[in-house]
VOFILO-826855 format. One record per residue (C-alpha): residue in one letter; x, y, z. Coordinates in steps of 0.2 Angstrom, whole numbers, padded with zeros to 4 digits, always signed. Layout:
AXYZ/...
This chain:
X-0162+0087-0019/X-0159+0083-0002/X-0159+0099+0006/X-0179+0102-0002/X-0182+0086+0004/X-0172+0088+0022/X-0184+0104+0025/X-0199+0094+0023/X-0195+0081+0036/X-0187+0094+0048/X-0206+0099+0049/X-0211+0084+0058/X-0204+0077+0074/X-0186+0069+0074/X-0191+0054+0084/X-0205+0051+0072/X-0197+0055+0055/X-0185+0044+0060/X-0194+0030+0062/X-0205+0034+0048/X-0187+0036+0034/X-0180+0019+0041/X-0197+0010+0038/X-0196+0019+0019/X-0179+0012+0017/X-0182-0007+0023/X-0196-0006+0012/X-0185-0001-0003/X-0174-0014+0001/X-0186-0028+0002/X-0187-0024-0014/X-0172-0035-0026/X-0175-0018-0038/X-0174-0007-0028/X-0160-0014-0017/X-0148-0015-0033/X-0150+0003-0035/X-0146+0007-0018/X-0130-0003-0019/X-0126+0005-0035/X-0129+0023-0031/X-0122+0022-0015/X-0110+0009-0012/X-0090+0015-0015/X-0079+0000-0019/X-0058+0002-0018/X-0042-0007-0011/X-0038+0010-0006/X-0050+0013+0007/X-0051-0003+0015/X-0044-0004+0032/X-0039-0020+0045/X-0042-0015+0063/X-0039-0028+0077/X-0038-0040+0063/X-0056-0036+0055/X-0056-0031+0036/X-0067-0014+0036/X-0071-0012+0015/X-0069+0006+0020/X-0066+0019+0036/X-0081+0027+0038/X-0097+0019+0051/X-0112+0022+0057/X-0113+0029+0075/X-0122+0020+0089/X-0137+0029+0092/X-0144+0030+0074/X-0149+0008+0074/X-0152+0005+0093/X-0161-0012+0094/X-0152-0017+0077/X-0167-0017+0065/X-0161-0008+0052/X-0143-0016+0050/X-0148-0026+0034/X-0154-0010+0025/X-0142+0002+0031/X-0128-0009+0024/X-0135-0003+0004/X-0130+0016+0009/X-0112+0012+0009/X-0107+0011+0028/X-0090-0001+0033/X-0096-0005+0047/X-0112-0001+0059/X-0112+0002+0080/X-0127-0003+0085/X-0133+0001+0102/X-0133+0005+0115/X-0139-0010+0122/X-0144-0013+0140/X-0147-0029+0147/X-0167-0027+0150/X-0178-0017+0139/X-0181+0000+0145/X-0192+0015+0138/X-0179+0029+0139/X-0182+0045+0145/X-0200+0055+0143/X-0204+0061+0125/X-0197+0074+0118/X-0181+0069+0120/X-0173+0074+0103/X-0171+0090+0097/X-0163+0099+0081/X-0154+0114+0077/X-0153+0116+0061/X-0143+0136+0062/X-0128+0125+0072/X-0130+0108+0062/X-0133+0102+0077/X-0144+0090+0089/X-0148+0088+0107/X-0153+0072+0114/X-0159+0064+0130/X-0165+0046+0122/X-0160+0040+0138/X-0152+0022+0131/X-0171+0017+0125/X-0169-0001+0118/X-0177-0018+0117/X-0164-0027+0129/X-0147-0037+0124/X-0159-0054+0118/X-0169-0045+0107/X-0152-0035+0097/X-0143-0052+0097/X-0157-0061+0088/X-0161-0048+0076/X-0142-0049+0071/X-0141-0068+0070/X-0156-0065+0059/X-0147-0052+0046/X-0144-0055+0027/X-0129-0041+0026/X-0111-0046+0028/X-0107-0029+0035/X-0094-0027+0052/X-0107-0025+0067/X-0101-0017+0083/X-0110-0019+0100/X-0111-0004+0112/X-0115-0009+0127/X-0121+0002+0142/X-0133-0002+0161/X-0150+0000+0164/X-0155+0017+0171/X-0161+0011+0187/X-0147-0001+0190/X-0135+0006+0205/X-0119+0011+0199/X-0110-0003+0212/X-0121-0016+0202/X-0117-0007+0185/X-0102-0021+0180/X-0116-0035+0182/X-0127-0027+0166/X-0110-0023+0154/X-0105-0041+0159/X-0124-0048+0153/X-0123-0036+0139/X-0108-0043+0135/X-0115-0060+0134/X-0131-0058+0127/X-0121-0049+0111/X-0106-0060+0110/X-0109-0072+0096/X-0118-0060+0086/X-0103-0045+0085/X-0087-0041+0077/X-0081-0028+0093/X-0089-0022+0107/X-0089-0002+0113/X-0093+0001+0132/X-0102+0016+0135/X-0100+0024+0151/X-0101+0042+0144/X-0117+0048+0138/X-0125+0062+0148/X-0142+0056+0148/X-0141+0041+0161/X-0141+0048+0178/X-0122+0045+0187/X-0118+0035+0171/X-0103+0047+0170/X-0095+0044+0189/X-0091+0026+0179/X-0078+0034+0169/X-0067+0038+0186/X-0053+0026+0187/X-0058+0014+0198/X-0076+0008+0193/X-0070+0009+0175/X-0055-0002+0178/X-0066-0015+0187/X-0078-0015+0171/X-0065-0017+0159/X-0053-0029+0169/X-0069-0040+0171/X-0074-0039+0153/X-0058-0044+0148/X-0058-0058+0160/X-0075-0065+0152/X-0069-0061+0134/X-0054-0074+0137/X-0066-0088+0146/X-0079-0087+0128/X-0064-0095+0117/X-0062-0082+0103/X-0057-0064+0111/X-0068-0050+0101/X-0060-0031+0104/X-0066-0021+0116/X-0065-0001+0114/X-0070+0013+0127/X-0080+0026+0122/X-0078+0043+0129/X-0082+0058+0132/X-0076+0076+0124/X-0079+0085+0141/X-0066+0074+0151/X-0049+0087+0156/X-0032+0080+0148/X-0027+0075+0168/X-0043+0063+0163/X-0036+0060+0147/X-0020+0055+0153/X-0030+0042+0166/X-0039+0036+0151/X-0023+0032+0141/X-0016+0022+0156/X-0032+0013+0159/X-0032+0007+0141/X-0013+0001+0141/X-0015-0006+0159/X-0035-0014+0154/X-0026-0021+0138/X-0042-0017+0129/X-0041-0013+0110/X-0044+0007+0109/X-0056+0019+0110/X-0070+0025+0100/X-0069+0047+0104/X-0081+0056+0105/X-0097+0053+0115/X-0108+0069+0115/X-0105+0084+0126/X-0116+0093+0140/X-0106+0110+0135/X-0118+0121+0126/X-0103+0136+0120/X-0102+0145+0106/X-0119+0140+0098/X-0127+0153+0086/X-0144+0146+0089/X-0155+0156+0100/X-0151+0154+0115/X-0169+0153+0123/X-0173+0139+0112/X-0159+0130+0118/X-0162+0134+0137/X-0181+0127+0132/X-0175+0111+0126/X-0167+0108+0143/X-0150+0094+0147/X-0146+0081+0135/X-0130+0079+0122/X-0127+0089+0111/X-0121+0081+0093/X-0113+0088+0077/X-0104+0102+0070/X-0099+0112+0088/X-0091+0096+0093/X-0080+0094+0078/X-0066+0105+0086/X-0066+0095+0102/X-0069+0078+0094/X-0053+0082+0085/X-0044+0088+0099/X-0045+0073+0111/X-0040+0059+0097/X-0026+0071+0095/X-0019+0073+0111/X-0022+0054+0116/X-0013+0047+0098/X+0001+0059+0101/X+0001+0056+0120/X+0001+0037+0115/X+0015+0038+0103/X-0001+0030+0089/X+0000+0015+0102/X-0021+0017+0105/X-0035+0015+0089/X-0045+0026+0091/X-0062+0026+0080/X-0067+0046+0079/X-0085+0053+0080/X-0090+0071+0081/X-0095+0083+0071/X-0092+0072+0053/X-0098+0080+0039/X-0087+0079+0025/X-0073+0070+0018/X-0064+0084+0025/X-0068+0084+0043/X-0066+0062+0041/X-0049+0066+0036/X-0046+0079+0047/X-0049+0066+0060/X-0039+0054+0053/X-0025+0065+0051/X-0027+0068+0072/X-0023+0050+0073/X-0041+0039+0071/X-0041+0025+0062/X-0059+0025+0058/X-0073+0036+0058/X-0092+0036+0063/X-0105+0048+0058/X-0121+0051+0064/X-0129+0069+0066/X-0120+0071+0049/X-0132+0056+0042/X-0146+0068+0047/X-0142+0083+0039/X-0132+0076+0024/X-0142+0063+0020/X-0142+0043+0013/X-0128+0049+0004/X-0114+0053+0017/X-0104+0037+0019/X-0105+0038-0002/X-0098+0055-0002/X-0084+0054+0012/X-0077+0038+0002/X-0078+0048-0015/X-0069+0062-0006/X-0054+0052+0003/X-0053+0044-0014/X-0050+0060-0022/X-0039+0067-0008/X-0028+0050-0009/X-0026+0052-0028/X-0021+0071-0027/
């Protein structure tokens, strides 16, 4: 049923059908009916899949991705389709408008998505009071990233207000230095600017009373010698792990014509052609690690399969967001019913 009615909204811009499908869905759940069935259909309940990161009870492994609830709107209704936790984000300290539209872009023959949305949010303030604002007792994660004309030197003053703004109303935060589509936003993840954010954040995290974790997001284009700095920067930083991966500038072995995707022009690419990477990092940092480093995985998560396949790598959780796209309200529901399955056989 989905995949009629997924070819109906692939018709229509994927800037503007989202907006328009969230707006449906915090309509259905303003409704007590309506809201019910979407707990019942899609809701997956177990002692089997819940999981206690950094001391956080997660009623199952599998999130939401930051990227899909930037300015934490949609939080409350979101919760109904059976996610254990949502990222939302990312979050700068000032409102900006992102990058010029379009700015998202779909490949349907890859499963894929490309995006340049340019960290286009409402500002910290505005997230923080929409979350102390929220019905649903679902695990919140704050990604936190700089404003696109904020100079790199200055960038540790916009994580640390970020920080700030978003302290009270999170469970974790996720600092985002690896998103292609903020100019020199990358150069952060060397090791000295990146040690000087996180040592800073750390700092700030002890002097607010109750210490919330702090994770690293990276990127899947980083070489293992990178790798192997970001493993010592977490032990050194003392932060609580990493989320892996960000999106990825490399544009290889896509089966989607290749004109079309020259056309559509920089931005990060999202789903199924990053699975194999995904899944490589996490692997070679747990094993690099000796399991000493969580690691939340994200890439290319379609199936209860791939979940598990990055599981098995060595994540402890697992966020999906292209997959939400082409798989539908349905995902999180499915990947619980398929772990499930997989745990009983």
């Amino acid at each position: 049923m989905y995949n009629l009615i997924r070819n109906i909204l692939f018709r229509v811009d994927p800037e503007k059908i989202h907006y328009w499908a969230m707006r449906r869905l915090t309509f259905a759940y303003g409704q007590p009916m309506m809201r019910n069935w979407l707990r019942k259909n899609f809701v997956v309940e177990s002692p089997v899949l819940e999981r206690t990161l950094w001391g956080i009870r997660f009623p199952n492994p599998v999130g939401l991705a930051a990227g899909f609830d930037k300015d934490a709107r949609f939080s409350d209704p979101l919760a109904c389709l059976g996610f254990g936790f949502i990222e939302i984000g990312t979050v700068t300290p000032r409102s900006q408008p992102g990058n010029p539209k379009p700015r998202l872009f779909r490949l349907p023959e890859d499963k894929a998505v490309i995006n340049r949305m340019g960290f286009n949010n409402d500002g910290a303030a505005a997230a923080a009071e929409r979350l102390r604002n929220r019905k649903e007792k679902i695990v919140i994660g704050g990604n936190i990233g700089k404003n696109k004309d904020t100079p790199n030197e200055d960038a540790i003053k916009d994580y640390e207000a970020g920080f700030r703004a978003l302290y009270d109303t999170v469970d974790y935060f996720v600092v985002n230095v690896s998103s292609p589509n903020t100019p020199g936003l990358r150069a952060l993840q060397d090791k000295g600017p990146l040690m000087e954010i996180l040592n800073r954040l750390q700092v700030i995290n002890q002097e607010l009373g109750k210490p919330k974790p702090i994770a690293l997001k990276i990127a899947p284009d980083l070489t293992n010698e990178q790798l192997d700095d970001i493993i010592e920067i977490v032990t050194s930083t003392k932060i609580a792990g990493l989320v892996a991966t960000n999106t990825t500038i490399d544009r290889s072995g896509l089966t989607s014509d290749q004109q079309k995707v020259e056309s559509i022009g920089a931005g990060g690419l999202s789903g199924k052609p990053l699975r194999e990477r995904a899944t490589e990092v996490i692997r070679y940092i747990s094993q690099k690690s000796n399991g000493n480093i969580p690691i939340i995985a994200v890439g290319g998560i379609f199936t209860a399969e791939d979940a598990l396949e990055k599981l098995n790598a060595g994540a402890s959780l697992v966020q999906v967001y292209t997959g939400f796209i082409y798989e539908g309200p349905a995902i999180a529901s499915n990947i619980c019913k398929g772990i499930l399955k997989a745990v009983k056989k």
